[in-house]
C-alpha positions in Angstrom: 0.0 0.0 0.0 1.1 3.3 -0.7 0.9 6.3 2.1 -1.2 9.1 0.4 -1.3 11.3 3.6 -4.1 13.0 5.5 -8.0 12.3 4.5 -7.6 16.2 3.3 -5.3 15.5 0.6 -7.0 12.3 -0.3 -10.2 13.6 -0.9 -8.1 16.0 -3.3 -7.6 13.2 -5.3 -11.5 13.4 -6.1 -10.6 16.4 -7.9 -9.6 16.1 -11.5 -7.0 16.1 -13.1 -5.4 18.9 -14.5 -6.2 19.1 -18.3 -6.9 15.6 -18.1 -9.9 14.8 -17.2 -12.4 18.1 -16.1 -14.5 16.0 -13.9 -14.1 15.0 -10.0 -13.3 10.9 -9.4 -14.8 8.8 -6.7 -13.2 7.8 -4.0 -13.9 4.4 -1.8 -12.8 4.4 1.8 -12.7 1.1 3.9 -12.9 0.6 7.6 -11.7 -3.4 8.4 -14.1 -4.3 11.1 -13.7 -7.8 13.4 -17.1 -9.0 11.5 -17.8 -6.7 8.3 -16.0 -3.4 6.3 -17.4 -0.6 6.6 -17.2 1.1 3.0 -17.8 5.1 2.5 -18.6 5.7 -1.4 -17.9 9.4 -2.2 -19.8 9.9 -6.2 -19.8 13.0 -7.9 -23.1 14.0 -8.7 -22.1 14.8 -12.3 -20.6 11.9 -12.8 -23.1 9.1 -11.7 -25.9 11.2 -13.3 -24.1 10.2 -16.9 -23.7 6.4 -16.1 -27.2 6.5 -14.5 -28.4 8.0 -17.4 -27.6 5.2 -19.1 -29.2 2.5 -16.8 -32.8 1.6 -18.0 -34.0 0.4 -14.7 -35.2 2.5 -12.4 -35.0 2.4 -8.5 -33.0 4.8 -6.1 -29.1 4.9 -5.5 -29.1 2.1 -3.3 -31.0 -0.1 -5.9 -28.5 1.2 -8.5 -25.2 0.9 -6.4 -26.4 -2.9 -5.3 -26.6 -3.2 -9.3 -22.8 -2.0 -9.5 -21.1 -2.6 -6.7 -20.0 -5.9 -5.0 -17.0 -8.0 -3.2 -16.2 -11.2 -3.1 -13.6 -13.7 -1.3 -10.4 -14.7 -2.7 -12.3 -17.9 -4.1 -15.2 -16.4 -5.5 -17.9 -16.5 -2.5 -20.3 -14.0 -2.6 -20.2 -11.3 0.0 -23.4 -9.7 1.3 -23.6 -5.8 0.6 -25.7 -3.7 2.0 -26.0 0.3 1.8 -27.0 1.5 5.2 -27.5 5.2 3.8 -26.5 7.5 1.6 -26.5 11.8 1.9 -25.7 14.2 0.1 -22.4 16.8 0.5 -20.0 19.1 -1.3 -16.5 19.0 -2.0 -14.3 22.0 -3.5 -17.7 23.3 -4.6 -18.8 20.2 -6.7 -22.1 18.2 -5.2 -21.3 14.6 -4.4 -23.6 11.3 -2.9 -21.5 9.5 -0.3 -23.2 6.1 0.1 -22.8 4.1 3.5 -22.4 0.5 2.3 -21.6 -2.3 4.6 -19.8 -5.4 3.6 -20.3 -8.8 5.0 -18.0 -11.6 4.1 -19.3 -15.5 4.0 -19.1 -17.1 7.5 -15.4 -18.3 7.7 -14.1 -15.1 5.3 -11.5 -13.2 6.6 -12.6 -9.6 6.5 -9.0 -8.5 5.5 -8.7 -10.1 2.0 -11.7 -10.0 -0.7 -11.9 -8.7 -4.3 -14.5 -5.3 -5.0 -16.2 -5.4 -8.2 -17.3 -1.7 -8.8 -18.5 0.0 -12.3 -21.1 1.9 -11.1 -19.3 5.3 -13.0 -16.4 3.4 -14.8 -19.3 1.4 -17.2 -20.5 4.9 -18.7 -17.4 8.2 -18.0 -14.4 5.4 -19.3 -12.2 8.3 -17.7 -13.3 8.2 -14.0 -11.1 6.7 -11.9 -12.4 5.5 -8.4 -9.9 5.2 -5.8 -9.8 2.7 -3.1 -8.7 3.7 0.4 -8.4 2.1 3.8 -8.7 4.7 6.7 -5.6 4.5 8.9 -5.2 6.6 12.6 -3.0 8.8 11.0 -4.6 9.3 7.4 -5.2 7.1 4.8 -3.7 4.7 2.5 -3.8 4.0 -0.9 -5.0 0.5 -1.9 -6.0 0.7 -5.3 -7.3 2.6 -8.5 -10.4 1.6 -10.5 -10.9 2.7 -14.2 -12.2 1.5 -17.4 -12.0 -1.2 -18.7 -10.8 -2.9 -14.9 -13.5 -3.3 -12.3 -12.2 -5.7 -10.0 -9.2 -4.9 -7.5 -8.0 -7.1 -4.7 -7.6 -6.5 -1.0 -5.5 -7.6 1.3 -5.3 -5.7 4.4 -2.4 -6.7 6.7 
């Protein structure tokens, strides 16, 4: 894992960048819990209103994210996800949905190694980048980076 510093300068990364891409990025932050991970899903409004656009079925974000968003054991074994909430917020002036998912591994499953399978931007804005972070005392670190055409990135959480 790479040290990216303070939550501050990580949720900079949500902004674009420069000349490259004029959009904000996502960012997914995970809390390893004993029994479950605890997964924060910052969106940019602008962003998942493009890929949503392009989703005929209807529903609510939670319905949509469930559609888009899952994780899965080493082996393949399902995990339960849930979103517990989600609200809405700003960041550097650009509107964003922060989801509250929770992340339940098969009995047995450690909750420190798993696969996320996420495309709930990356399907429609091939550009966005979502970037996977696990909240430290100290800041956060760097796990991984989703974009197009990848939507599976592996865990493992010492």
């Amino acid at each position: 894992m790479i040290r990216a510093g303070v939550i501050g300068l990580l949720l900079g990364l949500l902004a674009a960048d420069a000349g490259a891409h004029p959009a904000p990025n996502s960012m997914l932050r995970l809390d390893f819990r004993a029994t479950d991970v605890h997964a924060e899903y910052w969106i940019p409004a602008s962003e998942l209103a493009h890929a949503r656009a392009a989703d005929p079925q209807t529903g609510g974000l939670a319905d949509y994210l469930l559609r888009h968003l899952a994780a899965e054991s080493p082996d393949g074994a399902s995990w339960q996800v849930r979103v517990d909430g989600v609200r809405e917020t700003s960041y550097v002036d650009h509107p964003y949905f922060v989801a509250d998912v929770r992340l339940v591994p098969p009995a047995g499953a450690s909750t420190r190694a798993f696969v996320i399978v996420d495309d709930a931007v990356t399907h429609e804005v091939r550009n966005h980048r979502v970037y996977v972070v696990t909240r430290r005392d100290a800041g956060s670190d760097l796990i991984g980076i989703l974009q197009y055409p990848a939507r599976r990135l592996e865990v493992a959480f010492p």
